[in-house]
C-alpha positions as CSV (number, residue, x, y, z in Angstrom):
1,X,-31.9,5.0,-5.8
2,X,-30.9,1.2,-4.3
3,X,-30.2,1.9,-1.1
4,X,-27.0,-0.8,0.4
5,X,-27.7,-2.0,4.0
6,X,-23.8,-1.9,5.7
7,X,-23.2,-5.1,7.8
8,X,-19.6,-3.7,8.0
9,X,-18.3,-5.6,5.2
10,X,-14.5,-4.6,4.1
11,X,-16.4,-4.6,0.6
12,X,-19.8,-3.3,1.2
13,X,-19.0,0.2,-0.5
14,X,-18.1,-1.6,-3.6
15,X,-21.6,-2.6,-4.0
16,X,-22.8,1.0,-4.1
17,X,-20.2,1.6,-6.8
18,X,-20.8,-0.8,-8.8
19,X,-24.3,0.4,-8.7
20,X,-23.6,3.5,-9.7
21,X,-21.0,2.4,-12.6
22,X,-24.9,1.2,-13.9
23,X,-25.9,4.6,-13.6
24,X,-27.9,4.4,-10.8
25,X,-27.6,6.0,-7.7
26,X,-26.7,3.8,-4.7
27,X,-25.8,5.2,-1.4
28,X,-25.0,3.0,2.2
29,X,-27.3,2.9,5.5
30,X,-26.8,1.5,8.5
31,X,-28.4,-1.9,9.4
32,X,-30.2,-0.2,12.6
33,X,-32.0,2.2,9.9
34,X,-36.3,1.7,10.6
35,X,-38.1,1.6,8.1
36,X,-39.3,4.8,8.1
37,X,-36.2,6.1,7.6
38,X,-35.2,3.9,4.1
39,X,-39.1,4.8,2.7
40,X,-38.3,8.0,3.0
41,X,-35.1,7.9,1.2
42,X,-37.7,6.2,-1.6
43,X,-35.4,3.4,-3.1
44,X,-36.6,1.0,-6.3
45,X,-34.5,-1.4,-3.9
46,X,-32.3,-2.9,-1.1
47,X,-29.8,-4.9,-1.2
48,X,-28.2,-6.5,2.5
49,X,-24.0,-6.6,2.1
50,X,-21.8,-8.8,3.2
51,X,-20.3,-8.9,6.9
52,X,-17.8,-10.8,9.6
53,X,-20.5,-11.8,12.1
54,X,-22.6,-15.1,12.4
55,X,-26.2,-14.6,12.1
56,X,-26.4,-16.9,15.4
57,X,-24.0,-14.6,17.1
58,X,-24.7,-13.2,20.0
59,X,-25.4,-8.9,19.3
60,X,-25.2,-10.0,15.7
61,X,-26.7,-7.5,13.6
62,X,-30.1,-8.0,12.7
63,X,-32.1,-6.3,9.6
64,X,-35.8,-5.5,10.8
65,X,-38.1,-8.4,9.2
66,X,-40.9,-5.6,8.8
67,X,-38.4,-4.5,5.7
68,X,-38.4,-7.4,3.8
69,X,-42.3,-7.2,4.1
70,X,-42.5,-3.6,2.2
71,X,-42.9,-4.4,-0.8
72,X,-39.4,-3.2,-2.3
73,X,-37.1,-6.0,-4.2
74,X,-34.1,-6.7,-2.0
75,X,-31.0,-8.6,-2.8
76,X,-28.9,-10.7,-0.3
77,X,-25.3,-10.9,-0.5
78,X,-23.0,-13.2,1.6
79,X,-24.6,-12.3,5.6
80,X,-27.4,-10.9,3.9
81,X,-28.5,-14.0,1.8
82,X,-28.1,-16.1,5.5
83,X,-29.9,-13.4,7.4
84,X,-32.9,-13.7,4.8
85,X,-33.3,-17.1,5.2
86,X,-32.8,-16.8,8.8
87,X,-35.6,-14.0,9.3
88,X,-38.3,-16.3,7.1
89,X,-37.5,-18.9,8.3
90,X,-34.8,-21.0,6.6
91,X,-32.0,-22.8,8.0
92,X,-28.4,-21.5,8.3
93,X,-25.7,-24.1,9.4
94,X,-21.4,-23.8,9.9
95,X,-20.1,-25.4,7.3
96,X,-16.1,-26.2,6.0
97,X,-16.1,-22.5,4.6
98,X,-15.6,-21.8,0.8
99,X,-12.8,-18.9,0.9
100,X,-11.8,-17.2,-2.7
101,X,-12.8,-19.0,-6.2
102,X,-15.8,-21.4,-6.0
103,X,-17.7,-22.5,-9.0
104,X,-21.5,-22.2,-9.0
105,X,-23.9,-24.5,-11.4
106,X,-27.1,-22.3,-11.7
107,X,-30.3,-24.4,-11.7
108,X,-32.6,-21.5,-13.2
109,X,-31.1,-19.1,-16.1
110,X,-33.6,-16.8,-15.3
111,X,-34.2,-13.7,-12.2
112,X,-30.5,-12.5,-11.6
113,X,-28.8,-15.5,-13.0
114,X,-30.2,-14.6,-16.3
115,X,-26.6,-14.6,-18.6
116,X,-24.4,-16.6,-16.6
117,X,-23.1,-20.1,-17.6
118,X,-23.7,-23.4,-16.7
119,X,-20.7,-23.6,-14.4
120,X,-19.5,-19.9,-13.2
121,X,-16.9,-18.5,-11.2
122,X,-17.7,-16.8,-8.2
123,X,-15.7,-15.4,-5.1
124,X,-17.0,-16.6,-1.7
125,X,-15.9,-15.8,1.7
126,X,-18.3,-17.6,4.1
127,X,-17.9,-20.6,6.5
128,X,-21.8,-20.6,7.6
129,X,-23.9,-21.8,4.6
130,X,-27.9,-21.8,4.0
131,X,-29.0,-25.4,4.8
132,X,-32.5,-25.1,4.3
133,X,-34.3,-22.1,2.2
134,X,-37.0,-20.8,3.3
135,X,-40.8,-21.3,2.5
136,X,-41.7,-20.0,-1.1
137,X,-38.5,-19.5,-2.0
138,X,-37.0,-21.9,-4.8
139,X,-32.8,-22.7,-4.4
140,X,-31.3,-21.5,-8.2
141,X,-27.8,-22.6,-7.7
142,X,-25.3,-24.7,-6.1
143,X,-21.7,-24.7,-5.4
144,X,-19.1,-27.2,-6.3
145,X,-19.2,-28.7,-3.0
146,X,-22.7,-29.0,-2.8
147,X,-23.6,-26.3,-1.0
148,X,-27.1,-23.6,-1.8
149,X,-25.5,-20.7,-3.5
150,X,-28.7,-18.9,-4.3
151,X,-32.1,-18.6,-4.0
152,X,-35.3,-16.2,-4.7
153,X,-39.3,-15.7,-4.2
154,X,-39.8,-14.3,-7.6
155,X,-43.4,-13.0,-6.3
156,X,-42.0,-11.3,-3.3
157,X,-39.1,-10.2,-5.6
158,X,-36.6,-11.4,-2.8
159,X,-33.3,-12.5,-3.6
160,X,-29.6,-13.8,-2.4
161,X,-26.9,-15.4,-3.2
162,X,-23.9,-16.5,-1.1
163,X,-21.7,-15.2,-3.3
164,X,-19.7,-11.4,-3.9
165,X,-21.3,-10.2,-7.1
166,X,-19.9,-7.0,-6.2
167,X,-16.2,-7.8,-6.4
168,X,-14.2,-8.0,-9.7
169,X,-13.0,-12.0,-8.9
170,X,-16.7,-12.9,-9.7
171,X,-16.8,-12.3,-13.8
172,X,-20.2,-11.8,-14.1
173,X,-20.9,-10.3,-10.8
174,X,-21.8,-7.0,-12.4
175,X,-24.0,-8.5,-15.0
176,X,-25.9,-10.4,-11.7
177,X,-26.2,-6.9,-10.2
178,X,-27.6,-5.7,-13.2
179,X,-30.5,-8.3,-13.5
180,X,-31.4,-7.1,-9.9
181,X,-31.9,-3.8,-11.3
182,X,-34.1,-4.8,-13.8
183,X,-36.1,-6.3,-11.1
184,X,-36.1,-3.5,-9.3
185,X,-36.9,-1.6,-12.8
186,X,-34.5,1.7,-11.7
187,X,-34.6,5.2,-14.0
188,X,-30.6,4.9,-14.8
189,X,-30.3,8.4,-14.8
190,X,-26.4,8.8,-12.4
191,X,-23.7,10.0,-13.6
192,X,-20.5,11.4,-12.3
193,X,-21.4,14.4,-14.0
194,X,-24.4,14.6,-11.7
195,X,-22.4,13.8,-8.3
196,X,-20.1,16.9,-9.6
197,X,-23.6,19.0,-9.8
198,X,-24.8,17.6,-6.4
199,X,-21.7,17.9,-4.7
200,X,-21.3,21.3,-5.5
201,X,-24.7,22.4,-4.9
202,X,-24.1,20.4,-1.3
203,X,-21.0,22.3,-0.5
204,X,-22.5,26.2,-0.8
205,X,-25.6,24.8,0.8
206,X,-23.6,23.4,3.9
207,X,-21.0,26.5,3.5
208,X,-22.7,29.4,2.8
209,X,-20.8,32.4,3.0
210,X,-18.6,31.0,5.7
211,X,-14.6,30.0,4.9
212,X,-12.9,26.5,4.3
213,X,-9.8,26.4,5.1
214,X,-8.1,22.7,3.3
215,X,-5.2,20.9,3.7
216,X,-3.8,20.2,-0.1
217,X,-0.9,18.0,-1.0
218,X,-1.0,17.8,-5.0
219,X,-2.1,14.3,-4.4
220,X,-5.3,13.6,-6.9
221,X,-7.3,13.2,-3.8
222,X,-6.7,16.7,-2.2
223,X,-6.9,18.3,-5.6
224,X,-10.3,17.4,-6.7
225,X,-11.8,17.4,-3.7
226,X,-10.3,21.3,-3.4
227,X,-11.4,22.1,-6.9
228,X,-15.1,20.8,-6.3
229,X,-14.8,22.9,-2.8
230,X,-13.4,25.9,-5.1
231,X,-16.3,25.6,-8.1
232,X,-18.6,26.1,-4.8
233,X,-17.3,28.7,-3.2
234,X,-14.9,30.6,-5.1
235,X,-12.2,32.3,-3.0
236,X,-13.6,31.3,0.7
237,X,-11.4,28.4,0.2
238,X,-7.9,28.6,1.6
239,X,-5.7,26.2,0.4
240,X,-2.9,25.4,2.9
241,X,0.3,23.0,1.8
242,X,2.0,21.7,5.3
243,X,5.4,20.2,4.5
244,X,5.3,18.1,7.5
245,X,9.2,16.6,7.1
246,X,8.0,13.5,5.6
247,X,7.4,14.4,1.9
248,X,9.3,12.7,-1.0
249,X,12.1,14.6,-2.9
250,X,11.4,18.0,-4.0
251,X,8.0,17.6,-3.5
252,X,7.5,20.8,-1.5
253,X,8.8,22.9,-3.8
254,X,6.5,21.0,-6.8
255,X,3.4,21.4,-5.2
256,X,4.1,25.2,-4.4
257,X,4.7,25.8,-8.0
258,X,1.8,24.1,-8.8
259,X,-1.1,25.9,-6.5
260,X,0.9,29.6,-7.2
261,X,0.3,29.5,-10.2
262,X,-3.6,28.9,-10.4
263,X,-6.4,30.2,-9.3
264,X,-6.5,29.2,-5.5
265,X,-6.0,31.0,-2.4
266,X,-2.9,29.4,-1.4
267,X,-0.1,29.4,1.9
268,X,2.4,26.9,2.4
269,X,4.0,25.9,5.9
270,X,7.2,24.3,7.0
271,X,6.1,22.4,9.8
272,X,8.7,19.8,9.4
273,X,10.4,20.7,13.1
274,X,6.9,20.4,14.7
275,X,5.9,16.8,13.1
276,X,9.7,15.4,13.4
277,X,9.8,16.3,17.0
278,X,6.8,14.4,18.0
279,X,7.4,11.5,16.3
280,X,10.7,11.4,17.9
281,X,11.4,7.4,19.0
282,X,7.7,6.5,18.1
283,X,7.6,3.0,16.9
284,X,4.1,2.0,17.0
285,X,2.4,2.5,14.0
286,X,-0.7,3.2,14.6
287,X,0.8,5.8,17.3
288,X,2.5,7.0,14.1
289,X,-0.6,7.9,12.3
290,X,-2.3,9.4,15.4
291,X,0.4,11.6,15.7
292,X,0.4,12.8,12.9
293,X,-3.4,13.6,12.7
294,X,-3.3,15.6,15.6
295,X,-0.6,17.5,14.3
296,X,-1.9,18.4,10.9
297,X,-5.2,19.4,12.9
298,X,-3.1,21.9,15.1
299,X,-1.1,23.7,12.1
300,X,-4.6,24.1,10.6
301,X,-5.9,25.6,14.0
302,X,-3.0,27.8,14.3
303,X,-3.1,28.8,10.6
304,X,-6.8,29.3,11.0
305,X,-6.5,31.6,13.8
306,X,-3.7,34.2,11.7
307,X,-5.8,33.8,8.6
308,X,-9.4,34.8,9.8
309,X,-12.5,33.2,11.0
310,X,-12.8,29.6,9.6
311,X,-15.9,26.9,10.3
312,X,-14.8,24.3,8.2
313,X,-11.7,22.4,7.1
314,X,-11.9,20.3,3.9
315,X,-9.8,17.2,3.3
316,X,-9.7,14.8,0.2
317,X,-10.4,11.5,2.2
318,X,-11.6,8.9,-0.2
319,X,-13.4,5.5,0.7
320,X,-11.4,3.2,1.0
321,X,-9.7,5.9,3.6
322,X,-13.0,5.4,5.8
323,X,-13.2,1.5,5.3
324,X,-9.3,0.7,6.4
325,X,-10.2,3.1,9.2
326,X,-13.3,1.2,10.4
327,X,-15.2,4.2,10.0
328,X,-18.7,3.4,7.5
329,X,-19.9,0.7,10.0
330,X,-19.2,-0.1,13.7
331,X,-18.9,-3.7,12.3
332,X,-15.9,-3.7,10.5
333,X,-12.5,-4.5,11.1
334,X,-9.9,-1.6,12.1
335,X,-7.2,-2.4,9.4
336,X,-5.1,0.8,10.0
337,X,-6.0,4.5,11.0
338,X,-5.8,6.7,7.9
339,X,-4.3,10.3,9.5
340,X,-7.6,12.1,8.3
341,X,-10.2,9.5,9.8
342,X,-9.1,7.8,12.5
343,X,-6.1,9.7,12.9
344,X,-8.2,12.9,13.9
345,X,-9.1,13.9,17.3
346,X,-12.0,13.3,19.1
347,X,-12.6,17.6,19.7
348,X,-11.9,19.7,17.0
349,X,-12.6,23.5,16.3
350,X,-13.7,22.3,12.5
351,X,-16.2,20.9,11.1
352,X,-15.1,18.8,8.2
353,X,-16.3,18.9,4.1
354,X,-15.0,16.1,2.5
355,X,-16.9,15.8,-1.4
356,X,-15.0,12.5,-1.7
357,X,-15.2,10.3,1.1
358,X,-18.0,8.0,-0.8
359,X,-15.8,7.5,-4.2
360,X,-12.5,5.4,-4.7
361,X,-9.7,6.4,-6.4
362,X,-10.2,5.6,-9.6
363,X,-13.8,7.6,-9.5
364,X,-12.0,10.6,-8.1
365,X,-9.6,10.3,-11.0
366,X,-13.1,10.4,-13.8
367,X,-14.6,13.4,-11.7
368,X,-11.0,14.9,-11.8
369,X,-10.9,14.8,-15.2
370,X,-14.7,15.8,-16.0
371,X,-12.9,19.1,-13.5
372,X,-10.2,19.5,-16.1
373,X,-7.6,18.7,-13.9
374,X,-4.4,18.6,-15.5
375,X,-3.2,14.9,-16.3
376,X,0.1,15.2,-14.8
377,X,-1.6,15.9,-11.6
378,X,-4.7,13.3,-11.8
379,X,-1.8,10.2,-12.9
380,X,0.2,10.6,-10.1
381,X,0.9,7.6,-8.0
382,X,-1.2,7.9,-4.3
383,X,1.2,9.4,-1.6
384,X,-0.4,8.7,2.0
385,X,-0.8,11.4,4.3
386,X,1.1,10.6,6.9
387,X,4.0,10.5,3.8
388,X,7.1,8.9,4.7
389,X,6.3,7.5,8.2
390,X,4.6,5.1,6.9
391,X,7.2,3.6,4.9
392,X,10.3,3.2,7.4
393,X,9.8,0.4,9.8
394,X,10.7,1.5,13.3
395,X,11.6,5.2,14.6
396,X,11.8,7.9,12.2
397,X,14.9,9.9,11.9
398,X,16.4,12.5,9.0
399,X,18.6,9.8,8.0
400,X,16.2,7.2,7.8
401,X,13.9,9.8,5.7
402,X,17.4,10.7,3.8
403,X,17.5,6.9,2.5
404,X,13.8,6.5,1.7
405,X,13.8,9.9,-0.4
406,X,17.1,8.9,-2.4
407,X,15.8,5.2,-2.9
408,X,12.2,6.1,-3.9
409,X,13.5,9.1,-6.4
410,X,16.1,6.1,-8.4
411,X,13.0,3.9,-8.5
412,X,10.6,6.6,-10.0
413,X,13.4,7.8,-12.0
414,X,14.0,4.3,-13.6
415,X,10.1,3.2,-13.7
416,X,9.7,6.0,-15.8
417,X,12.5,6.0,-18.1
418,X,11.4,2.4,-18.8
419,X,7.6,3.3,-19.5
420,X,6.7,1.3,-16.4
421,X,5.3,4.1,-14.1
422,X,2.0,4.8,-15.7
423,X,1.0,1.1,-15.7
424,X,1.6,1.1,-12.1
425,X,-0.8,1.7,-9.3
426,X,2.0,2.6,-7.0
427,X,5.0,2.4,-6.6
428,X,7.6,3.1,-3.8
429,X,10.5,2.0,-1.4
430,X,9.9,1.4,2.3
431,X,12.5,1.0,5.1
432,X,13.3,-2.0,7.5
433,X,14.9,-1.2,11.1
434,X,17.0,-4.6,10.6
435,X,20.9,-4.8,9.6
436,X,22.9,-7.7,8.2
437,X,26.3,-7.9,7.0
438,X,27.3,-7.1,3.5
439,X,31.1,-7.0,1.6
440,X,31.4,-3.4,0.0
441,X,34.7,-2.5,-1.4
442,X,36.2,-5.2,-0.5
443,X,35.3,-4.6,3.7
444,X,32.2,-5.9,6.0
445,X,29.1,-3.6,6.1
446,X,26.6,-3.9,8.3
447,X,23.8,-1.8,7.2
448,X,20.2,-1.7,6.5
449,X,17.9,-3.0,4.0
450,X,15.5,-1.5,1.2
451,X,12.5,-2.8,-0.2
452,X,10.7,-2.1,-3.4
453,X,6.7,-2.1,-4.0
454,X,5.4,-2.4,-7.2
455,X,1.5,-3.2,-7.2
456,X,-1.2,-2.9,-9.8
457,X,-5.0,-2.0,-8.9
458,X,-8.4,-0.3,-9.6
459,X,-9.2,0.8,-6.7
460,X,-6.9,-0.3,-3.6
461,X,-9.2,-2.5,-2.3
462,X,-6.9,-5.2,-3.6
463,X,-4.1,-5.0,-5.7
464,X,-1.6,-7.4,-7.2
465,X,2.5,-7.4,-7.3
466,X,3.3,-6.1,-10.3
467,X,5.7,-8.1,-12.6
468,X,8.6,-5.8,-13.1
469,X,11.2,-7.6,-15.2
470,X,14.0,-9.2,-13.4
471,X,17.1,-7.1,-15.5
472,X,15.0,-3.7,-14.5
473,X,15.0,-4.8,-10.8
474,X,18.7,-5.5,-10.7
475,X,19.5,-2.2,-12.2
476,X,17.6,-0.7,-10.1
477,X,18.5,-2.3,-6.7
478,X,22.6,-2.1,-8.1
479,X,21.6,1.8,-8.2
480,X,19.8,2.3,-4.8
481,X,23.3,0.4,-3.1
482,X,25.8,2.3,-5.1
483,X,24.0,5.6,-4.5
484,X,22.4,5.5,-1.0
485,X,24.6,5.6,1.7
486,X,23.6,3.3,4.8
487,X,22.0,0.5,2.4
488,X,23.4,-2.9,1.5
489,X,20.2,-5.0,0.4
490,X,17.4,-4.2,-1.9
491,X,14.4,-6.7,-2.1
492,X,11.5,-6.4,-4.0
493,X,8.1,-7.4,-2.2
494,X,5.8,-10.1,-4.0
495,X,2.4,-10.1,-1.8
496,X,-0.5,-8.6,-2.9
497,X,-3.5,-7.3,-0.9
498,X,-4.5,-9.2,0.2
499,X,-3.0,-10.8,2.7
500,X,-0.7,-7.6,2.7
501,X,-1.6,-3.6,2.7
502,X,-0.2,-1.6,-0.2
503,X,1.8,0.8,2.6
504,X,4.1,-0.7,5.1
505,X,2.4,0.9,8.1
């Protein structure tokens, strides 16, 4: 395996996955792992991620030298290549900062540069730059504005770059990941047909012949992870649907039909009284989500209790879930609390199973399928868990979940009919708590506005604005004010992520 050393980059998982998309298995650690603890794990080799600190920083995180003494071929990325020239000796320096597309020139085509061109496109997001190298180690590359973009000790087989190999903005990022692996000289043995067989073997080991009791939506996340919990313990699984009052239009009812007709031990609850009445004037967002959490965690106490004796409650959370959440590493950046990470509360009765939290979306889409999930189900758009109250700006009320519904079922309705839905990441409307005047049969109005979102991704991480044709979007918005009542404005949101998040809140 290559083991990933987490300096709480917002992109250190991606390394992992794109070591595994080489078929090897890659998994993170902390940074405050000994080295004990990562030779027993046995890696072929390290590589340091990325991260927001300085390495002069006070309480910045520091890799023990002693690792980068063993023996095993590490790769620096970003922190990682200034913390190895910091540790042996090198000189790191602030610097103007090279944010986004940088072009490298490569001085050596061989080591991890093999196959890249004489001028490259990379994606950098650094202000401190390596001044000096260290002793033994020869610089391979510069960037355009001058400054040492990589380096290596060949005989130590130690190497970093300043660079994000691991992101899809640097072309030939994965190619420069693969040349470490051939240093490294890694059995590419991984599969996602092998997680499948791991995970499952993981489950009834963990399990036994206790009961899971799950929380599924008929979202692709909650559905594999609930089939791989299923495959590994048959009918200790209870599947419970929680229509929480913030679903979109006739979902409820879909996603009933769905899980009573298969092989799953299956309730549904109307909870929507329970989660409407605590969110009642709640404006904060994040108060939102915590909400939210808690409340999901009760109805799947209380359910719990009338159903049997439970130990464990599954829950499809996915990675980038755990990143936006701040969750992997105490390093990164809380971006927003996902209802099923940081959204849960601190004491709970349950211990959690959750097969997916180390894949993204579009993994968990492949494993779905290697499942034999149905495709209608897998190519649904992503639906967040805390639904609907994270797409209306302000308090929540049924009228405000009334327009949302309506405007987000004409948009589907539309996309689709026009081909556009599959080639879409997502897609939704969302809710502002502002008013301005309008002229509407031949009267003022003075009413709110809705917005469309449109965005195109791999894996959520980022994601682009989609291009939706201009006469599509006039229909549409012409539709959404003709047939919602309470909206005068429809505007369609251009930022990608990021700077912006996919969902409103």
């Amino acid at each position: 395996m290559i083991l990933v050393v987490d300096f709480g980059s917002q992109v250190a998982h991606l390394i992992a996955r794109k070591i595994r998309e080489l078929n090897v298995y890659s998994e993170l650690i902390p940074y405050t792992a000994s080295l004990d603890q990562i030779k027993a794990k046995n890696p072929c080799g390290i590589i340091l991620s990325g991260g927001p600190a300085s390495v002069y920083e006070k309480n910045a995180p520091i890799l023990k030298k002693e690792i980068l003494k063993a023996g095993i071929p590490v790769l620096g990325i970003c922190y990682g290549h200034q913390l190895i020239t910091k540790l042996l000796g090198g000189v790191v320096s602030k610097g103007k900062g090279e944010y986004g597309k940088t072009y490298i020139s490569p001085l050596d085509f061989d080591g991890i540069l093999q196959g890249i061109e004489e001028k490259e496109i990379v994606w950098m997001s650094h202000s401190d730059f390596v001044e000096k190298a260290p002793e033994d180690f020869k610089v391979t590359s510069h960037s355009e504005n001058g400054y040492i973009s990589s380096i290596e000790d060949s005989a130590k087989k130690i190497y970093s770059v300043q660079f994000h190999p691991e992101v899809y903005h640097t072309p030939k990022g994965k190619k420069i990941l693969e040349n470490f692996l051939n240093v490294t000289q890694c059995t590419r043995n991984w599969s996602l047909e092998e997680f499948i067989n791991i995970t499952i073997k993981n489950i009834q080991k963990k399990v036994g012949d206790k009961k899971v009791i799950m929380g599924v939506s008929g979202g692709v996340d909650s559905t594999v992870a609930a089939e791989l919990i299923r495959r590994a313990i048959g009918h200790n699984l209870v599947g419970v649907f929680v229509n929480n009052g913030l679903l979109r239009e006739g979902e409820f009812e879909e996603v009933c039909s769905f899980f009573n007709n298969s092989d799953y031990n299956f309730y549904s609850v109307d909870s929507t009284d329970y989660f409407l009445s605590r969110l009642e004037n709640v404006i904060d967002p994040e108060k939102k989500r915590k909400i939210i959490g808690k409340a999901f965690i009760d109805i799947f106490d209380q359910k719990a209790n009338e159903l049997g004796e439970f130990d464990f409650l599954g829950q499809g959370t996915i990675y980038p879930d755990r990143i936006e959440s701040a969750e992997p590493s105490s390093q990164a950046s809380v971006i927003k609390s996902h209802h099923n990470v940081g959204g849960l509360p601190d004491k709970m009765n349950l211990t959690l199973i959750e097969p997916l939290r180390d894949l993204y979306k579009d993994e968990v889409r492949a494993v779905g399928k290697l499942l034999g999930i149905e495709e209608k189900l897998l190519n649904r758009h992503p639906f967040p868990g805390p639904g609907l109250a994270v797409r209306i700006i302000g308090k929540i009320t049924t009228d405000r979940l009334r327009i949302v519904r309506e405007s987000d079922y004409i948009l589907t309705e539309e996309l689709e009919k026009e081909q556009l839905y599959q080639s879409l990441w997502q897609s939704f409307t969302a809710f502002l708590d502002v008013k301005s005047v309008g002229v509407m049969g031949d009267a003022r109005s003075y009413q709110y506005p809705i917005v469309i979102r449109c965005v195109q991704s791999t894996d959520a991480m980022t994601a682009n604005s989609a291009p939706i044709p201009i006469e599509i979007l006039k229909r549409i918005g012409s539709r959404i004010v003709n047939e919602v009542e309470g909206i005068n404005r429809v505007f369609y949101d251009l930022t990608d992520k990021p700077p912006s998040t996919i969902e409103y809140e």
